[in-house]
Every structure is written in C-alpha cells, then in structure tokens.
C-alpha atoms as one frame of an Amber mdcrd trajectory, in Angstrom:
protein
 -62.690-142.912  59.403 -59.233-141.441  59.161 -58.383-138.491  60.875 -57.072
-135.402  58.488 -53.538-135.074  58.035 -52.977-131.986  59.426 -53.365-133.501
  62.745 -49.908-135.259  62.727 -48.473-132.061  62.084 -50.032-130.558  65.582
 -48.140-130.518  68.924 -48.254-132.255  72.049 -49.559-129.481  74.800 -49.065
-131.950  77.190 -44.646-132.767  75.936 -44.544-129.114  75.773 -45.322-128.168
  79.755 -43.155-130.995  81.030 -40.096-130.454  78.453 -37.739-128.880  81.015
 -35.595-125.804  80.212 -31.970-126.981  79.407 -30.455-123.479  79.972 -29.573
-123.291  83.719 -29.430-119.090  83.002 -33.020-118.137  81.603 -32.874-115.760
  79.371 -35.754-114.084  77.236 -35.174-113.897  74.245 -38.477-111.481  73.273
 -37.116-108.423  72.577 -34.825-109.795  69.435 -36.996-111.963  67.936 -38.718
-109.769  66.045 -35.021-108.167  64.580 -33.508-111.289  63.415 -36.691-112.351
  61.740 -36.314-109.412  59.424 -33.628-109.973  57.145 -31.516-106.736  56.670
 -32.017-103.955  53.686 -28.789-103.544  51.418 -29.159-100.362  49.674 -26.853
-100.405  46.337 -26.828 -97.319  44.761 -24.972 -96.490  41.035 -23.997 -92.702
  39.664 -22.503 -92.012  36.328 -19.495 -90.776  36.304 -17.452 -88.373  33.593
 -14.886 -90.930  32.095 -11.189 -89.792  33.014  -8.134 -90.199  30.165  -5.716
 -92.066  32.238  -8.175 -94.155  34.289  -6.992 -97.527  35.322 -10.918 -98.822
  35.396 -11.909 -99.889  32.065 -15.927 -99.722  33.108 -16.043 -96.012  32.760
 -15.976 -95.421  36.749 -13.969 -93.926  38.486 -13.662 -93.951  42.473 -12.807
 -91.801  45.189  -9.214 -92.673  45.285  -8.595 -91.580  41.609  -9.875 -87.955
  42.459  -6.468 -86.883  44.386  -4.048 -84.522  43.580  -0.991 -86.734  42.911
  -2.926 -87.897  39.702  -3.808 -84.974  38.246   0.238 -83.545  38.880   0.933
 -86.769  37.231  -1.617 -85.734  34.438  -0.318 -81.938  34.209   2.863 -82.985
  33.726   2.327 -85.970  30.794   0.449 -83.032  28.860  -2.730 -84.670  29.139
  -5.945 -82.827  30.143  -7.575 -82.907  33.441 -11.107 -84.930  33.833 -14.081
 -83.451  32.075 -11.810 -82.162  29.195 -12.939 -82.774  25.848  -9.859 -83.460
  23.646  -9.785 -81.490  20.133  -9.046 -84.106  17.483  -8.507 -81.786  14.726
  -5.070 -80.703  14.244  -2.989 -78.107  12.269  -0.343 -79.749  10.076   0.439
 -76.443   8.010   4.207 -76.418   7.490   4.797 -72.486   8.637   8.817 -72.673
   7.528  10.230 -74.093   4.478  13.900 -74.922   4.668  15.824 -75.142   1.048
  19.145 -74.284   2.675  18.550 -70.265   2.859  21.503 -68.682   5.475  18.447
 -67.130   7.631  16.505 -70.018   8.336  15.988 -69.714  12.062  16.778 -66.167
  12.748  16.015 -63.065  10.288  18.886 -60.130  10.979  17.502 -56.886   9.757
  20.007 -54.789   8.003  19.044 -50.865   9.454  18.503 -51.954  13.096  20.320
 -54.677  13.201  17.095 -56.802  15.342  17.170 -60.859  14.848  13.242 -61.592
  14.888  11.926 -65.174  13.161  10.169 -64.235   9.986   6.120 -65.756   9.596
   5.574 -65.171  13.357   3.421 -62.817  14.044   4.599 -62.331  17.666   8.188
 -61.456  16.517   7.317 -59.558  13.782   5.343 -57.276  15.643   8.195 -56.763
  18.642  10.825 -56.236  15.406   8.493 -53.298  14.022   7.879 -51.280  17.385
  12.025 -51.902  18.021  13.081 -50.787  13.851  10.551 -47.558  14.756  12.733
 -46.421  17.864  15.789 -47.330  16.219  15.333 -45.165  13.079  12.846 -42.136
  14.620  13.601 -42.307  18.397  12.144 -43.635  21.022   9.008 -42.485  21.822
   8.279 -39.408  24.430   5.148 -37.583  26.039   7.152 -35.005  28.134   7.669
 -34.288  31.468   6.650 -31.794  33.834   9.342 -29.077  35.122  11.505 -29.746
  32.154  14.826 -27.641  31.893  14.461 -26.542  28.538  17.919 -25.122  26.804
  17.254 -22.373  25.159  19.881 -22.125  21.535  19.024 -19.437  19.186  19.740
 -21.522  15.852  16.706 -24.133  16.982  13.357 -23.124  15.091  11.539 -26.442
  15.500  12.087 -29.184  18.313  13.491 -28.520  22.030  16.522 -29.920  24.184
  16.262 -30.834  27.479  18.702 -31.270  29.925  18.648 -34.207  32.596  21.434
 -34.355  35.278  21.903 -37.116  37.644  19.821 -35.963  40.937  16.894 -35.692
  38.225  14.090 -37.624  38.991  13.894 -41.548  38.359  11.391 -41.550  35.881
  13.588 -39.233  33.409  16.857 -41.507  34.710  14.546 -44.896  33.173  13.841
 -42.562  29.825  17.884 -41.866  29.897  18.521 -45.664  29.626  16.588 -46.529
  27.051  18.113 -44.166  25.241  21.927 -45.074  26.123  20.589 -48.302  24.809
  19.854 -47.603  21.402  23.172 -45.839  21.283  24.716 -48.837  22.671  23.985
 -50.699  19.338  26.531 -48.724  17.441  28.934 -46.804  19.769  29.753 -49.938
  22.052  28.369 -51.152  25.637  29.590 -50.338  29.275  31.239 -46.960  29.138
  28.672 -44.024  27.504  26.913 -43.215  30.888  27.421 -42.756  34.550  25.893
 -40.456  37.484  28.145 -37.118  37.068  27.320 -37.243  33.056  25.038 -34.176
  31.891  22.673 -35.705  29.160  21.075 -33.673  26.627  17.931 -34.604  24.472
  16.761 -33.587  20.892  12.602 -33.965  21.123  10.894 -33.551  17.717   7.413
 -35.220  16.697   7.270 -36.020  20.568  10.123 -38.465  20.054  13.269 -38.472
  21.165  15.715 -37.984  18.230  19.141 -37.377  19.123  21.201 -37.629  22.412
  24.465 -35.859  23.575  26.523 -37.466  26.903  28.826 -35.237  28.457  30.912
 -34.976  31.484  33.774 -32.463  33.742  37.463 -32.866  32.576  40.072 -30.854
  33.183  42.858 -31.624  30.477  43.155 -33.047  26.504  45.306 -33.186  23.738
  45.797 -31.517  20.539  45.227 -33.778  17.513  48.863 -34.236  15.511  48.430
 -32.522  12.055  48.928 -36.110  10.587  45.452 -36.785  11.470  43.465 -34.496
   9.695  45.313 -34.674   6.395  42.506 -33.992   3.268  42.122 -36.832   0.585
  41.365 -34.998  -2.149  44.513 -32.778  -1.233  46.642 -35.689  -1.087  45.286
 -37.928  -4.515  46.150 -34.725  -6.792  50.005 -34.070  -5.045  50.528 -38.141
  -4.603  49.056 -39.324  -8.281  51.219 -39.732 -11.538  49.189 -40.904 -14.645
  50.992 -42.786 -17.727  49.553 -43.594 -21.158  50.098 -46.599 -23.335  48.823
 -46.697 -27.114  48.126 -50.398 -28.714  47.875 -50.025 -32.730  45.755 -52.922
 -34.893  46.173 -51.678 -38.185  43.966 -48.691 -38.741  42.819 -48.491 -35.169
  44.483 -47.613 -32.335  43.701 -47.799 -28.720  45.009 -45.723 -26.030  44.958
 -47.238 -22.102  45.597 -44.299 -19.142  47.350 -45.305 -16.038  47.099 -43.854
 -12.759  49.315 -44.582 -10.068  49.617 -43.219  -6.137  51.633 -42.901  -3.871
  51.911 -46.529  -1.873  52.721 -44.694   1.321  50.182 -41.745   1.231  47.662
 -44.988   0.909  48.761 -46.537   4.143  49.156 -43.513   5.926  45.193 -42.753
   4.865  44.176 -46.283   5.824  45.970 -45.690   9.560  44.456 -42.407  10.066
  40.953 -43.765   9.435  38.674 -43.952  12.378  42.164 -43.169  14.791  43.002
 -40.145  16.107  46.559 -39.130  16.606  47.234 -36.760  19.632  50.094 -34.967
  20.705  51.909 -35.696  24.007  51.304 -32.619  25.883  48.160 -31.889  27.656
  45.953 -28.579  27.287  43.161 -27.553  29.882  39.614 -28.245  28.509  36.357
 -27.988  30.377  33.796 -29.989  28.763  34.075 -33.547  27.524  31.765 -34.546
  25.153  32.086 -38.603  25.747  29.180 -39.395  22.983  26.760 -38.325  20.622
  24.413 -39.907  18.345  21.417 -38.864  16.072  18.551 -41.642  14.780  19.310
 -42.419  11.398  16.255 -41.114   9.848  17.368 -37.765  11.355  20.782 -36.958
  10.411  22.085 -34.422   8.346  19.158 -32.442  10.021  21.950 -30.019  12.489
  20.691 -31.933  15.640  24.135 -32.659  16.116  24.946 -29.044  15.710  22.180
 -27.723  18.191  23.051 -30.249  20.527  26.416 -29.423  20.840  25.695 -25.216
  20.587  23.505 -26.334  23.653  26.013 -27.857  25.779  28.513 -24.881  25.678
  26.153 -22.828  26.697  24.509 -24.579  29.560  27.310 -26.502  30.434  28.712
 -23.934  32.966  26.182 -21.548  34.889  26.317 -17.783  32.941  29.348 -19.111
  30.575  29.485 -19.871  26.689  32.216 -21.824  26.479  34.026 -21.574  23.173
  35.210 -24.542  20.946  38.751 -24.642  22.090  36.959 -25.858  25.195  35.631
 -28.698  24.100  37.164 -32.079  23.771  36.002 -35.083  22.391  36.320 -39.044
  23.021  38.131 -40.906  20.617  35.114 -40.529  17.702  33.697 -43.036  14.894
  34.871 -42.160  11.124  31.280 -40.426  11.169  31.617 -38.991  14.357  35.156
 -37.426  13.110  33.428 -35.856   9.882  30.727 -34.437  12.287  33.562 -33.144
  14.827  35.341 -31.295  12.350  33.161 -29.405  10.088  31.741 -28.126  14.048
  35.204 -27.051  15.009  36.922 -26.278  11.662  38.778 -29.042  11.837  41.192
 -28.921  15.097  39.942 -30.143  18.551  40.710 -31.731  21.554  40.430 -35.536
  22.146  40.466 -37.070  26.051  40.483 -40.397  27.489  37.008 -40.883  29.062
C-alpha cells in the first residue's frame, strides 16, 4: 500500500544529529528569532490642513517647512493675506471723484481759512471743519489756574490774560497755537520769541484775539506823506469836464472826471508802507503784532487789547500813546493803528 505523502515531506532525525555545525563561533541565535519573525508596524498618519494662498503644493497640504517666517514676510509684503484668511471677493468699484477738467481736482483751497482739504473724504473734511472753526472763532480754551487777569475798565464781557515767558509750559504750547493761526496772514518766523509779553482776548471760552509785544527803547515819527486822507485828496486833485452830443431833437450830455496822475501814484506808494522820518524818538513799548479772528472784528478787541498793554506793560505805569510804537502794519492793521492813536504814531524795526 503506498505510504501518505506527507511522509516525504518529514525529516531525517537521524541527518539532523550528525549534520555538523559549519560555524566554528557558535552563536545562539534564540533571543532574535522571535523579532525578525515579526515584520515591523508602519504607522501612516494624515491631518487636514487649512489651504495656504501662495502654497507651492497643489494637494492642499502644506508641511512644516512652509510654516516659517520668511514666507509669511514674503506674503506681508506681496499684499496677500496670511494662512487661514478668507479673501473678500466683493469689491467697491464706486468712482468717488469725477474729473471734467475742474482747477480743484485734487486739492479743495477754502477761501476764509485758506485750508487745502480733498473734497468727498470724509477724513479731510472733518480735519478742514475743526481747523475753519479756530480760524474764524479762535482756538478753543478751558482756562487755566492762577491766571493774571488784566483788569481794563472799557471791557464788560470777555477777559485778557497775560502770559510772559517764565509762564508755565502748558500756557507757552496754548501761545503757539495761537502764533500759528496768526502766522497764516501776518507772515512766519518773526511774531514771537522768549522776552515777548503776549496778551489774550477769551470770550465764549475761546481764544479770540492776540496782542505780541516786546521792550524797545527808540522809533520814528511817521513822515506826514504817509497819512495823507483820500477823500481829502480826490476833491483838491479832481477836475470834471462835460461834452454834449446832439441827434436831432435829443441831446446827450457825457461828464468827465479827471485826477491828478501824481496824487494816484503817490496813494498807490503809501499803501500798506509806512514812511518814517530819520530821527529817532524814545518809546517804551513795541507792539510787534496783533490780530483778531475774523468773525470777531470790529468788536474793540483790538482796542481793549491794546488799552491793556499800556497799562500792564510797566509795573504801576499807564503809559500814554506817544509811547507806543508799532511794527511796520498791514493796510488793515494801519486803519486799526490810527483811529487808536488819532492818526500819528511811532513805527520800529522789530
């Protein structure tokens, strides 16, 4: 009978004892079967990842090296928003300026404060209105404590205070931004320094007008030339002429008025330019500048402020208005100089 198969397949116990060992070095070999039998666990793990504008992997991973800070710099500075920023599609194309050639495209110069501001934007709009408000009512002011109040007897509503140089620095920052506004129309770089005596107007707790004066010692006498009347000189300078044109039955009759061509261009020189004679006169008080806001004018600030200087200006002394000399004054500031004094004063160079 044949035997079963699987005795081919069993070994010889007998080959097995005499088979000798063809390592010289034994070595046993127990203690690792069992490891390399065992085939070894690879653990492969995925995460989803936010997907990064800018990424270089098209899979919608990203990996560790993409995470450092040179690529987001590199990000920052393209524009482009960081990972995990969701990009807003929608966008504005409203047309906020319409050019059709106008002069003021860009820039918008207002006419009473003279402020350029961009007109539609709200930002500049808003910094023109706060500036046009301090320009035409005065800079706003809550008052300080210790103020040195100058008493004048004319002044029935407001006060002027006084601020000298050693004065604290909080009234020294209010000074500036005042010297500012006057800066606008009187010029830059010369109205204030640290021996000027300043003297502010407060109404409405704003600060209305300002008067800058200083210590001088001599001035000069205006020539007569310079304060020559205009209505005086058009009725002594003007010679009028009539011509008659006849049509038939109707005539017509043309009046001509002629001046003087010098007493024109001696007006036109005088205008704005004082004219002083060459020897000097002692004088006490210089009044280097003055200025009102222009919603208060023709209100006698200028007045007060002045009737205040003359009598604070020296310690126990009134000085009188032969005592007083003035910087070389606007066309306006003329007008205002003359109707104080009568119309002589003194003029200095400041």
């Amino acid at each position: 009978m044949q035997s079963k198969i699987s005795a081919f397949f069993k070994t010889n116990s007998s080959a097995q004892k005499e088979a000798p060992d063809p390592s010289p070095f034994p070595v046993n070999f127990g203690d690792y079967s069992e490891k390399f039998t065992k085939e070894p666990e690879i653990t492969v793990t995925y995460k989803r990842r936010t997907r990064c504008l800018g990424s270089e992997n098209d899979s919608g991973f990203i990996s560790k090296e993409s995470k450092n800070n040179d690529s987001e710099e590199k990000l920052t500075k393209l524009g482009l928003p960081k990972c995990g920023k969701v990009l807003n599609k929608k966008r504005n194309y409203a047309q906020l300026h319409l050019d059709v050639g106008q002069s003021n495209f860009l820039l918008h110069t207002c006419k009473t404060c003279g402020f350029k501001y961009a007109t539609g934007d709200e930002g500049d709009e808003r910094v023109h209105n706060t500036f046009h408000k301090n320009y035409t009512h005065g800079i706003s002011f809550k008052g300080w404590r210790n103020e040195r109040i100058i008493d004048v007897p004319s002044l029935d509503w407001g006060r002027i205070i006084l601020v000298q140089g050693d004065d604290p620095h909080a009234w020294q920052n209010k000074i500036q931004d005042v010297v500012k506004m006057m800066e606008m129309e009187l010029g830059d770089g010369w109205i204030l320094h640290k021996n000027c005596k300043v003297y502010l107007f407060v109404t409405s707790h704003r600060i209305s007008g300002c008067l800058v004066t200083e210590s001088i010692k001599k001035a000069y006498r205006i020539s007569s030339s310079s304060v020559i009347k205009k209505h005086d000189s058009h009725s002594a300078k003007e010679t009028r002429s009539s011509v008659s044109l006849q049509f038939g039955s109707v005539s017509f009759e043309r009046e001509i008025i002629r001046r003087d061509s010098s007493v024109v261009e001696l007006e036109e020189s005088i205008d704005g330019i004082i004219l002083s004679e060459d020897e000097a006169v002692p004088a006490v008080c210089g009044i280097k500048a003055i200025w009102v806001t222009p919603s208060n004018r023709r209100k006698r600030i200028a007045t007060n402020l002045l009737d205040a200087a003359r009598k604070s200006f020296c310690m126990g002394v009134t000085l009188e208005h032969t005592q007083l000399a003035f910087s070389q004054p606007t066309s306006l500031g003329k007008a205002l100089i003359s109707s104080y004094t009568g119309g002589s004063f003194l003029v200095y160079i400041g």
